[in-house]
ZALUM-296501 format. One record per atom (N, C-alpha, C): residue in one letter; atom name; x, y, z. Coordinates in Angstrom, 1 decimal. Each point is the difference from the previous one (the first is absolute). Example, Ala and Ser with C-alpha at 12.3 -4.5 7.8 and 13.67 -1.06 7.14 Angstrom:
2
["a"; "N"; [13.2; -5.7; 7.8]]
["a"; "CA"; [-0.9; 1.2; 0.0]]
["a"; "C"; [0.9; 1.2; 0.0]]
["s"; "N"; [-0.4; 1.1; -0.7]]
["s"; "CA"; [0.9; 1.1; 0.0]]
["s"; "C"; [-0.8; 1.1; 0.8]]
***
This chain:
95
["x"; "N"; [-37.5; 69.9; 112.6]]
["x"; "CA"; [-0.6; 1.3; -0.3]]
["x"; "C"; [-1.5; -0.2; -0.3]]
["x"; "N"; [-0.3; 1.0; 0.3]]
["x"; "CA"; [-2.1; -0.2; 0.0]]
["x"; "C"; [0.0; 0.1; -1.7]]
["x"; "N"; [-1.5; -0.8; -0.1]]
["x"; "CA"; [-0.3; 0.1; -1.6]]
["x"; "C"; [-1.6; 0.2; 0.1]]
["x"; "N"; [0.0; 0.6; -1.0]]
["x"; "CA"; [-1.5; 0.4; 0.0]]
["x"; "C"; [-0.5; -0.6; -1.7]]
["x"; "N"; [-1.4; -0.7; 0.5]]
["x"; "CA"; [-0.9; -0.4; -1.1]]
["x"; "C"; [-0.8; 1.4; -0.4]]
["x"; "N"; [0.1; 0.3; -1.4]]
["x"; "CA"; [-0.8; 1.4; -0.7]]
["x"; "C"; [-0.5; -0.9; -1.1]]
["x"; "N"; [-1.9; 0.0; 0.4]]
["x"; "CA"; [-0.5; -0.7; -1.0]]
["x"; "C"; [-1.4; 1.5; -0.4]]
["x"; "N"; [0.2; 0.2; -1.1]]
["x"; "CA"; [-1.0; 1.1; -0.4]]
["x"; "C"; [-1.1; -0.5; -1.2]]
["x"; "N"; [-1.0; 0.6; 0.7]]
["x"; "CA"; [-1.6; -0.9; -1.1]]
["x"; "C"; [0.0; 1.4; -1.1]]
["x"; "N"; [0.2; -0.7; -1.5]]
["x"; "CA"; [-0.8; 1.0; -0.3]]
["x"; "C"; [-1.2; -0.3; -0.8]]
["x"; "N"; [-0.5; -0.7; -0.1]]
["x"; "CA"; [-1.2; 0.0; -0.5]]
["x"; "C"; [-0.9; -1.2; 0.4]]
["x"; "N"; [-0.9; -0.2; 0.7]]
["x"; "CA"; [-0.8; -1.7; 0.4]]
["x"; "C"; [-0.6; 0.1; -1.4]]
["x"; "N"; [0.1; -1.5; -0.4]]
["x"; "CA"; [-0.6; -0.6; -1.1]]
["x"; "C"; [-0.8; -1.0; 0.2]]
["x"; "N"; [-0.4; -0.4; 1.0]]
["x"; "CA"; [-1.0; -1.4; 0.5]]
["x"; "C"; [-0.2; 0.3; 1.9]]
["x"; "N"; [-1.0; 0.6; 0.0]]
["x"; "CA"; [-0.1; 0.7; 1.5]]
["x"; "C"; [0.0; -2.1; 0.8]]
["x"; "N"; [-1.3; -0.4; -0.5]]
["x"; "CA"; [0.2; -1.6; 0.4]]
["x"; "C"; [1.5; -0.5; 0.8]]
["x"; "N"; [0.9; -0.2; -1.3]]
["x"; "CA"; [1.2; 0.0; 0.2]]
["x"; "C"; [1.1; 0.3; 1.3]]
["x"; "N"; [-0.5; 1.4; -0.1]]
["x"; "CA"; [0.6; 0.9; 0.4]]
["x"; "C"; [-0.3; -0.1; 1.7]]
["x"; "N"; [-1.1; -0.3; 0.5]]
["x"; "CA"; [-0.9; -0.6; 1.2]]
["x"; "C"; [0.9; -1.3; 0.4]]
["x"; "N"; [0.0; -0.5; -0.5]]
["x"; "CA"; [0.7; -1.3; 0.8]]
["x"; "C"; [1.8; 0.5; 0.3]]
["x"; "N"; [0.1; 0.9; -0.6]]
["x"; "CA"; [2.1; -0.3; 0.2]]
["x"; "C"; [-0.4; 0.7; 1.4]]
["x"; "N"; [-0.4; 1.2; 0.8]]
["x"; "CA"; [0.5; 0.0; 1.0]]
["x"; "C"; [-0.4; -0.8; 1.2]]
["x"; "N"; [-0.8; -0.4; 0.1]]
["x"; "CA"; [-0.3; -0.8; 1.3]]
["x"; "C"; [1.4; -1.6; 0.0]]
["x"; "N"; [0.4; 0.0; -1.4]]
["x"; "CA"; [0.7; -1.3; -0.3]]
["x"; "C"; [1.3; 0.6; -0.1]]
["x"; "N"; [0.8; 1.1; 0.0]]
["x"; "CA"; [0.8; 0.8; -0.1]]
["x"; "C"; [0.5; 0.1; 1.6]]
["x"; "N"; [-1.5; 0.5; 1.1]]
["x"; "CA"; [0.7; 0.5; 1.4]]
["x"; "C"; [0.0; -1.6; 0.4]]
["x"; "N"; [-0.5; -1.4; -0.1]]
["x"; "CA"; [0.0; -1.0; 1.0]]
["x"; "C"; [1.6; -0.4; -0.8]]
["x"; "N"; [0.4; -0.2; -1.0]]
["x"; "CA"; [1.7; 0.3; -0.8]]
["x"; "C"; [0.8; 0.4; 0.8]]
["x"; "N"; [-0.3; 1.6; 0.6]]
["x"; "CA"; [0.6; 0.7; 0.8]]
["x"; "C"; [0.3; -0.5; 1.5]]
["x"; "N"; [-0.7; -1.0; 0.7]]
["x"; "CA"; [0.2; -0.5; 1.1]]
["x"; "C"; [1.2; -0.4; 0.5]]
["x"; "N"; [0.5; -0.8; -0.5]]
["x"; "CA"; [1.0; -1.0; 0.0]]
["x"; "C"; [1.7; 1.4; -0.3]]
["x"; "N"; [-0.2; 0.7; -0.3]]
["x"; "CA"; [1.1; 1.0; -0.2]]
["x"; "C"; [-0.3; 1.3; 1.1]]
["x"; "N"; [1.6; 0.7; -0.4]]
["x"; "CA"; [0.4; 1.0; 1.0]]
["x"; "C"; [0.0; 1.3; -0.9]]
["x"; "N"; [-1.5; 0.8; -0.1]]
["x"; "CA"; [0.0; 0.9; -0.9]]
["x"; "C"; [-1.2; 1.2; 0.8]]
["x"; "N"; [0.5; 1.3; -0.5]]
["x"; "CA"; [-0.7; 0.8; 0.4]]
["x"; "C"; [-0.8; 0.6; -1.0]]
["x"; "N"; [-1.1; 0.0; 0.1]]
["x"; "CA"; [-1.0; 1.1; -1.3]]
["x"; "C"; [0.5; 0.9; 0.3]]
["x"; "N"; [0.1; 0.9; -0.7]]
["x"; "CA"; [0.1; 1.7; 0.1]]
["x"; "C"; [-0.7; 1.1; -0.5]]
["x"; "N"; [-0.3; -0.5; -1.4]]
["x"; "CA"; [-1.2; 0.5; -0.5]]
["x"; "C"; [-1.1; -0.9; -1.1]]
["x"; "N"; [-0.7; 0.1; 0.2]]
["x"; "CA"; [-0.9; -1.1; -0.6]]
["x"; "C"; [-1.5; 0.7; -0.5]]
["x"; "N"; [0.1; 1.0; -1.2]]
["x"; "CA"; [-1.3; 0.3; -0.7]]
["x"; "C"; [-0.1; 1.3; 0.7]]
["x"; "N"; [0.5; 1.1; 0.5]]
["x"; "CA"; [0.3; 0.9; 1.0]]
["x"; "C"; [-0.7; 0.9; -1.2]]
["x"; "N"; [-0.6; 1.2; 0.4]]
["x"; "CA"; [-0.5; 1.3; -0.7]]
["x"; "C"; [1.7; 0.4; -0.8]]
["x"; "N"; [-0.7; 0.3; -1.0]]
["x"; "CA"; [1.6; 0.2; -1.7]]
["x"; "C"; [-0.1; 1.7; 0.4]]
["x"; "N"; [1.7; 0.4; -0.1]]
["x"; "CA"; [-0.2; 1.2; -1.0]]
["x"; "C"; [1.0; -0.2; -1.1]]
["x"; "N"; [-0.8; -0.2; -1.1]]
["x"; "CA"; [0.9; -0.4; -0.9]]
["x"; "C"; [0.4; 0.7; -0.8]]
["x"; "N"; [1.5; 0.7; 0.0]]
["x"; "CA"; [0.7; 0.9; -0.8]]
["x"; "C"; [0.8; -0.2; -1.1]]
["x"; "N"; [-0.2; -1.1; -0.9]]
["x"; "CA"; [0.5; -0.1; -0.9]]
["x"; "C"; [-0.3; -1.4; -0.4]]
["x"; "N"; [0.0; 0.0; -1.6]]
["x"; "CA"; [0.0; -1.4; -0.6]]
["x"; "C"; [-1.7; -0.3; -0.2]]
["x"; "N"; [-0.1; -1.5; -1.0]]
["x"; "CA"; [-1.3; 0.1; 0.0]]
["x"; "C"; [-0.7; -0.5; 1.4]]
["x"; "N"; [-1.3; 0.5; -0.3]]
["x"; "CA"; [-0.6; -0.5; 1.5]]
["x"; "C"; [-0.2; -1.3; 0.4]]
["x"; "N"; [-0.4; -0.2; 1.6]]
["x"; "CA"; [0.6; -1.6; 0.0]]
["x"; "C"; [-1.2; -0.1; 1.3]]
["x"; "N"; [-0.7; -1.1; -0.3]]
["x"; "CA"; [-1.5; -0.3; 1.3]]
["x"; "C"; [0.8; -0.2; 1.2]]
["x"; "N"; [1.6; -0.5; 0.5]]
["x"; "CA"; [0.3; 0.3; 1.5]]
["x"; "C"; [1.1; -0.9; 0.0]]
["x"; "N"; [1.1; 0.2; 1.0]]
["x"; "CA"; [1.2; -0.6; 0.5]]
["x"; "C"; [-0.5; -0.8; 1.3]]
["x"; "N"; [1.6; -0.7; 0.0]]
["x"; "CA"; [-0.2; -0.7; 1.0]]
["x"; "C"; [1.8; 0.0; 0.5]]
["x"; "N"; [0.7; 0.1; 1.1]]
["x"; "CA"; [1.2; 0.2; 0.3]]
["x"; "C"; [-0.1; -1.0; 1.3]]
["x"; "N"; [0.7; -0.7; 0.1]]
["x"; "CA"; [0.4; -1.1; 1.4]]
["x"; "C"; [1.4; -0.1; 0.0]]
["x"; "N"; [0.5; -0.2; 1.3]]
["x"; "CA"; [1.4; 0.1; 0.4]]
["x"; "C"; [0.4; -1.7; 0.6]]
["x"; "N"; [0.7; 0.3; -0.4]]
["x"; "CA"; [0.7; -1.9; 0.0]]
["x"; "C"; [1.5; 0.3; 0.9]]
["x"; "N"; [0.4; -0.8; 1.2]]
["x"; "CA"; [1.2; 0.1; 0.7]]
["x"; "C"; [1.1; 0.2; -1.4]]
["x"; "N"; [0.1; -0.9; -0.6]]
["x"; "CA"; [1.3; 0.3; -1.4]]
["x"; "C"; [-0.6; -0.9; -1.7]]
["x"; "N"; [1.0; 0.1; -0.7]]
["x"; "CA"; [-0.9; -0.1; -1.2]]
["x"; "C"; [-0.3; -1.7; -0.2]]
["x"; "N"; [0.6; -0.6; 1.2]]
["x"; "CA"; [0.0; -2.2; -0.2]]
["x"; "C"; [-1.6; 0.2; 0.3]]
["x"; "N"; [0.2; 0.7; 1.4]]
["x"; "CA"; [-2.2; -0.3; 0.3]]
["x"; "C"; [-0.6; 0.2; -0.8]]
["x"; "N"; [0.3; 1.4; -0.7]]
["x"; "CA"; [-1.5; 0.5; -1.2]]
["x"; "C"; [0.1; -1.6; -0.6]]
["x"; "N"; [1.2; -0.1; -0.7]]
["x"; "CA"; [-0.3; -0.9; -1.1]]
["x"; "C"; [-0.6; -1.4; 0.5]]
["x"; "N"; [0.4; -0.3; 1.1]]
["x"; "CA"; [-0.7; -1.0; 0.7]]
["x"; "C"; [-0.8; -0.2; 0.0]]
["x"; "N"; [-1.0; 1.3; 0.6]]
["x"; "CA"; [-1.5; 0.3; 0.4]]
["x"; "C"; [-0.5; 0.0; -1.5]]
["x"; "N"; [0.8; 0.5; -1.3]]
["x"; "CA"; [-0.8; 0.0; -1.2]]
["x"; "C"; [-0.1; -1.3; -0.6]]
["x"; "N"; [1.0; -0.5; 0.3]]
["x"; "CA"; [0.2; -1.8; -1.2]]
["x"; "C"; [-1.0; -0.8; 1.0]]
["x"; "N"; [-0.1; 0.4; 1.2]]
["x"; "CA"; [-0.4; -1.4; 0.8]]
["x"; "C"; [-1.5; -0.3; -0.8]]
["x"; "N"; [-0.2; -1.2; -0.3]]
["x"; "CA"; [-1.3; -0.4; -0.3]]
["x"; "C"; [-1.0; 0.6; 0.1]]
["x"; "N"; [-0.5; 0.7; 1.3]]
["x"; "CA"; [-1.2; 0.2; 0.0]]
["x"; "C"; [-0.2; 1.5; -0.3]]
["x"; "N"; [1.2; 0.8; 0.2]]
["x"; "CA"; [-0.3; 1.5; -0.7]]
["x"; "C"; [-0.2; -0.4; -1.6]]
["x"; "N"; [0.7; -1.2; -0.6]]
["x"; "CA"; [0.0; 0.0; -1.9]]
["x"; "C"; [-1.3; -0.7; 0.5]]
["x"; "N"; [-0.7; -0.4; 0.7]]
["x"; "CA"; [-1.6; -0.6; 0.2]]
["x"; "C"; [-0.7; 1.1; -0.1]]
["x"; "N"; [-0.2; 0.6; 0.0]]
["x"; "CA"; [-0.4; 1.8; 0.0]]
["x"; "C"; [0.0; 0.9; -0.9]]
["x"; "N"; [1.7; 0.5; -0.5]]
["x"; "CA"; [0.3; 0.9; -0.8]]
["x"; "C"; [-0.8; -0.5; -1.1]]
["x"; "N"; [0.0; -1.2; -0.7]]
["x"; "CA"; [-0.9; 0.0; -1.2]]
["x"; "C"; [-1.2; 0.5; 0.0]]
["x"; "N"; [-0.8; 0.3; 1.1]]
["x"; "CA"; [-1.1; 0.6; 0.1]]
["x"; "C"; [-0.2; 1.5; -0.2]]
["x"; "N"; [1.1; 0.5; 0.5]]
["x"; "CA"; [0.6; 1.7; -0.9]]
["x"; "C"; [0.3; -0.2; -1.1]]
["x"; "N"; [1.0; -0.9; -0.3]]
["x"; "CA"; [-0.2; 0.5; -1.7]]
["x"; "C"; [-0.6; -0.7; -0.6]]
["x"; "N"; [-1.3; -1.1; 0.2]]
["x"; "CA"; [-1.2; 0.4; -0.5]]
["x"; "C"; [-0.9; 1.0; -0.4]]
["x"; "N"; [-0.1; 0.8; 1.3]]
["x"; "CA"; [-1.1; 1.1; 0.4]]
["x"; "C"; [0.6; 1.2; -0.6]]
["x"; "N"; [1.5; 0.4; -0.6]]
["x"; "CA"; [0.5; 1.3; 0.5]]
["x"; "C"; [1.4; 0.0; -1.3]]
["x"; "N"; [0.2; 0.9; 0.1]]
["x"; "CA"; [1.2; 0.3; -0.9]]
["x"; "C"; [0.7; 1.0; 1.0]]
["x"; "N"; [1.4; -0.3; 0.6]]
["x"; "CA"; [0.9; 0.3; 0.9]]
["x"; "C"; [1.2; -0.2; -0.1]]
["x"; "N"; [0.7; 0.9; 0.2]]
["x"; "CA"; [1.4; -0.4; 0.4]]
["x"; "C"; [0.7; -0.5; 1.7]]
["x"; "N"; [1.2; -0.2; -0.2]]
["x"; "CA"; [0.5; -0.4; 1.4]]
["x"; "C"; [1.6; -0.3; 0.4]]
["x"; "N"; [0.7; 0.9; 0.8]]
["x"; "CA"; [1.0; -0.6; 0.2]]
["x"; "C"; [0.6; 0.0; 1.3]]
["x"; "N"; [0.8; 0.1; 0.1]]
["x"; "CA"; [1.0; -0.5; 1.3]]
["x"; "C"; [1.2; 1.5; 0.4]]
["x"; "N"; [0.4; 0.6; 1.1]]
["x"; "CA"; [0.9; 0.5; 0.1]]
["x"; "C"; [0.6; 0.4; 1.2]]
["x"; "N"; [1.2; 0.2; -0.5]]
["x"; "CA"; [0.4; -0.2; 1.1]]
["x"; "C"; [0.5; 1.6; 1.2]]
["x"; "N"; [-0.3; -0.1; 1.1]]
["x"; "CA"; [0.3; 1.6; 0.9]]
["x"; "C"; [0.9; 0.1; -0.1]]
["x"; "N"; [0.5; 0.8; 0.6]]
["x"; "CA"; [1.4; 1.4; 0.2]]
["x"; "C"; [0.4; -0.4; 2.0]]
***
């Protein structure tokens, strides 16, 4: 069953920081079988507090996400978001 990564920024706290996770985030992404879908896209945001932008990627089923998330060089990375940023993030799975 497809699984989708939902990681939402809501506030950057170290822009520095925050500069290095993606370029070290998409070369992570190589080695895996994932689709972006939305990545920082214009918000309309209807509820809850406000949030600087999402990010949604689709994973064949929920073993890859977590694959693509534990593998070394995505956690080579992620600490550079939550250096820079205060966010949440999770995993789910489609219909």
């Amino acid at each position: 069953m497809t699984a989708y990564f939902v990681m939402i920024r809501e506030k950057t706290t170290d822009a520095a920081s925050l500069a290095e996770y993606g370029p070290r985030a998409s070369l992570a992404a190589q080695r895996h079988t994932l689709k972006p879908l939305a990545v920082y896209g214009a918000l309309d945001q209807i509820e809850g507090d406000a949030i600087e932008g999402a990010v949604i990627i689709e994973f064949p089923n929920m073993a890859a996400a977590r694959k693509w998330y534990d593998s070394p060089a995505y956690q080579a990375a992620v600490k550079f978001r939550h250096a820079g940023s205060t966010s949440k993030a999770f995993f789910i799975e489609g219909v």
